[in-house]
C-alpha positions as CSV (number, residue, x, y, z in Angstrom):
1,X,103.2,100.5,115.7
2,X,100.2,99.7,114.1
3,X,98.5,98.5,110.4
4,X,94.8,99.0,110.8
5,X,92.3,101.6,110.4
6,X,92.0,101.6,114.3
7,X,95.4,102.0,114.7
8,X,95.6,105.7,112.8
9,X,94.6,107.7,115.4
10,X,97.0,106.4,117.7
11,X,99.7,106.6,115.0
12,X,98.9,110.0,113.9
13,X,99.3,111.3,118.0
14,X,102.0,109.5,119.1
15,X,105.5,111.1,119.0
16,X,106.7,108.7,116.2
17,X,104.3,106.1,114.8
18,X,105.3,103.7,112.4
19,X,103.1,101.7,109.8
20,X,103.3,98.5,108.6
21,X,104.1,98.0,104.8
22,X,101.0,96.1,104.2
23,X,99.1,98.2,106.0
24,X,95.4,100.5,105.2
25,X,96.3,103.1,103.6
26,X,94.7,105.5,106.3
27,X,97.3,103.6,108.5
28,X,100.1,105.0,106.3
29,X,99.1,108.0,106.2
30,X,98.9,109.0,110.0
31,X,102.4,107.3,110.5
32,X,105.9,108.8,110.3
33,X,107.9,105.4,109.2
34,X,106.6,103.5,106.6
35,X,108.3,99.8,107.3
36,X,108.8,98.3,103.8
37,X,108.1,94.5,105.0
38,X,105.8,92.7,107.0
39,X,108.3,91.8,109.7
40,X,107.7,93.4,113.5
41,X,111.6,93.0,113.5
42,X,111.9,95.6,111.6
43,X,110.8,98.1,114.2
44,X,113.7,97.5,116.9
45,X,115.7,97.5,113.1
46,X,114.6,100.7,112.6
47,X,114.8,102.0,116.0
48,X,118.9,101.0,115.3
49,X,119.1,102.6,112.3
50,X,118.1,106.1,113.6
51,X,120.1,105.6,117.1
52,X,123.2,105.2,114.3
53,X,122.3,108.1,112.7
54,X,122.3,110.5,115.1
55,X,125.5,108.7,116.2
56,X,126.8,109.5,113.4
57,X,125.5,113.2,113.4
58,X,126.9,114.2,116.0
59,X,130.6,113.0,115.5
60,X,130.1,115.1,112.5
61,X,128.9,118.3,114.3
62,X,132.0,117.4,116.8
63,X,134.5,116.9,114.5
64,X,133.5,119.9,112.7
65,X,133.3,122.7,116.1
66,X,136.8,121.2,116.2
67,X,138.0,122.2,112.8
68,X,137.0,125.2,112.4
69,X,137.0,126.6,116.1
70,X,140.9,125.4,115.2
71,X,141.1,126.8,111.5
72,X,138.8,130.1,111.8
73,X,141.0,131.8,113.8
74,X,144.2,131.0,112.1
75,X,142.7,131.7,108.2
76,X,141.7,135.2,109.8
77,X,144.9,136.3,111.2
78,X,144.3,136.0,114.6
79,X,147.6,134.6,115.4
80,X,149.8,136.6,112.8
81,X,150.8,139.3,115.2
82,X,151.7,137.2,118.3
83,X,153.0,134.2,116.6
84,X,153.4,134.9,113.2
85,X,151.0,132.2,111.9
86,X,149.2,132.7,108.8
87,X,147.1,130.7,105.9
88,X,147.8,130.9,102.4
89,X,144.3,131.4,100.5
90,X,144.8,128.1,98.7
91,X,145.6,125.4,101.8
92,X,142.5,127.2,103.1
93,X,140.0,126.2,100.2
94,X,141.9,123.0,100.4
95,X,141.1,122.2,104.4
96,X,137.8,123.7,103.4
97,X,137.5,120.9,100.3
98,X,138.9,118.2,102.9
99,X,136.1,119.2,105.9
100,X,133.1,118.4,103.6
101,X,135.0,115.1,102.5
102,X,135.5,113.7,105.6
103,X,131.6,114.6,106.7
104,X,130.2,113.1,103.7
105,X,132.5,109.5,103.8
106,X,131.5,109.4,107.6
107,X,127.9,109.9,106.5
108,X,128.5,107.4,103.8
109,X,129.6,104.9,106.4
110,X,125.6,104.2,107.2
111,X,125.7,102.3,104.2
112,X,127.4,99.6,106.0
113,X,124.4,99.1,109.0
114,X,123.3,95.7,109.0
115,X,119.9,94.4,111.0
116,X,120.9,92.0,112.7
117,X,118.0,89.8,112.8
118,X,119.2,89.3,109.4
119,X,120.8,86.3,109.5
120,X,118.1,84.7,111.2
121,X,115.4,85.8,109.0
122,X,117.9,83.3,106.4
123,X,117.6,80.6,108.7
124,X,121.6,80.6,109.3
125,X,120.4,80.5,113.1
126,X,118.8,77.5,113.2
127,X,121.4,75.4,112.3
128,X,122.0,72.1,113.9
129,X,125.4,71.9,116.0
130,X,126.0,75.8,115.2
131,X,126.7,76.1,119.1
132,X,128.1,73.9,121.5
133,X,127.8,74.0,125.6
134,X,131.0,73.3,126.9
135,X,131.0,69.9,128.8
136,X,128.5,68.6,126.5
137,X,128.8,66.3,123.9
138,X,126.4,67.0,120.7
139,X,124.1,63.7,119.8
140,X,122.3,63.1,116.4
141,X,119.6,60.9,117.1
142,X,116.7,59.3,114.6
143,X,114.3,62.0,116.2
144,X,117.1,65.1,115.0
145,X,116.5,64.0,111.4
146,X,114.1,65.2,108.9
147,X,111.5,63.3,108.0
148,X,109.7,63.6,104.0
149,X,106.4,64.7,104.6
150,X,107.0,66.9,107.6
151,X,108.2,70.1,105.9
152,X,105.9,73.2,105.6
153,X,104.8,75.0,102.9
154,X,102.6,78.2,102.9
155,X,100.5,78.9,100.2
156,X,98.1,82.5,99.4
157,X,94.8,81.4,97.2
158,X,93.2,84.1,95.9
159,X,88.9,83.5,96.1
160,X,86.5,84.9,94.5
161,X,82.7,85.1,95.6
162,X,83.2,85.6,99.2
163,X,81.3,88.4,100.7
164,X,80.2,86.9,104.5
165,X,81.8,85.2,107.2
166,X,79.6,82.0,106.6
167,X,81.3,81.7,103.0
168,X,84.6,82.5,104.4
169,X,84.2,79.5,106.6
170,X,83.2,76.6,103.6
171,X,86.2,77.9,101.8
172,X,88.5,77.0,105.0
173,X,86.1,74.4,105.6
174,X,86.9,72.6,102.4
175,X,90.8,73.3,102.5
176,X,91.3,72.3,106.2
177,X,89.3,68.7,105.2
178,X,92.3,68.1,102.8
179,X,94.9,66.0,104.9
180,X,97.8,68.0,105.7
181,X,96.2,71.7,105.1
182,X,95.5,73.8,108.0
183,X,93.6,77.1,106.5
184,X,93.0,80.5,107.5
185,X,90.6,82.9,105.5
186,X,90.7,86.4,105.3
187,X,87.4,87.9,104.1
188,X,88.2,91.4,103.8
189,X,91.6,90.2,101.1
190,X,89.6,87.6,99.8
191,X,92.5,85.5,100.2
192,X,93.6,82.0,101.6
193,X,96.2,81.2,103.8
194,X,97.5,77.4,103.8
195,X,99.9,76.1,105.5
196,X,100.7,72.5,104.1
197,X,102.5,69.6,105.5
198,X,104.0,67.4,102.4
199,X,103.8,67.9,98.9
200,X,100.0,68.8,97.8
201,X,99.3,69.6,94.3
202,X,98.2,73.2,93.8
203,X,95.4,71.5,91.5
204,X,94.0,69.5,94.8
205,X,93.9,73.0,96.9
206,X,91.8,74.7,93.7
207,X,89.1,72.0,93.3
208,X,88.0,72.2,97.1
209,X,87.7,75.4,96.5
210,X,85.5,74.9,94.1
211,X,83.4,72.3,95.0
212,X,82.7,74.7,97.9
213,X,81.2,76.8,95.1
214,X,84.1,79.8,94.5
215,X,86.3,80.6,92.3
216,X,90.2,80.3,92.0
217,X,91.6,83.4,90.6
218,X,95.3,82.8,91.9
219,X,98.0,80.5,94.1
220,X,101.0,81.7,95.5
């Protein structure tokens, strides 16, 4: 599993390499899979997705040796001189109409595969009082609740006129002096990351940017 240009070579040998969506390009290339998120959970997704599949293969190859090791035979003659057995032309094209049915609703049936890191990925997992130990009572106290102010928020601000490491560090030099912000830059995206504690106006986040002496050309 890998994203980077580094990561190609070791991507391109391996038995099955998979990329990550937002990945270099060269990264995509040398890979097999091409995750379309961001998420590492996605790999042991994927990795479930192709065990079902070849689940679901093989019940088809199965099911299918069975019919017509069963049905060959009889729509032949085989069993006409010794038990009398024999297949009108028509139930024959009909069986024959039935066998590809049943394959393709089985196949069809990978449809209904759900990740299962899913639900967290919603936040449905991190629900208070979800789960209970038995013996033990569940307490709400002052310190379970919520306070204003100590939410997060993540923010992406888009610079422009970065081109060395000692610009990239006034930029998250001037965002990580706003109380609240911690700041990450990535030079090579000219992008921001902010992580923000409270409500802070994307205006406020745009003018320390540039009073550091860049340019704003997005928020998200």
């Amino acid at each position: 599993v890998g994203d980077g240009i580094n990561d190609a070579p070791a991507l391109a040998r391996s038995d099955v390499g998979m990329a990550i969506g937002a990945g270099t390009d060269i990264a995509i290339e040398s890979a097999d899979i091409v995750l379309m998120k961001n998420s590492l959970l996605d790999v042991s997704g994927a990795i479930k997705l192709s065990k079902a599949v070849i689940r679901n293969i093989k019940e088809n190859l199965f099911w299918a040796f069975f019919y017509n090791a069963l049905c060959i035979p009889l729509a032949a003659g085989a069993f006409v001189n010794l038990l009398g057995w024999h297949l009108d032309p028509m139930f024959g094209a009909l069986a024959m109409s039935l066998s590809s049915f049943c394959v393709v609703m089985n196949a069809l049936r990978l449809k209904l595969f759900r990740f299962r890191h899913s639900e967290a990925a919603n936040g449905e997992s991190n629900q208070i009082g979800k789960y209970r130990i038995e013996g033990v009572e569940p307490t709400i106290s002052e310190n379970n609740t919520i306070k204003e102010g100590e939410f997060k928020m993540q923010k992406k601000i888009y610079v422009e006129g970065m081109s060395c490491g000692h610009c990239s560090a006034r930029v998250e030099k001037a965002l990580n002096a706003i109380e609240g912000v911690e700041a990450r830059v990535d030079l090579e995206k000219k992008t921001a990351f902010a992580e923000i504690k409270g409500e802070i106006a994307e205006e406020v986040l745009k003018k320390a940017v540039e009073e550091a002496g860049y340019e704003v050309k997005g928020i998200e």
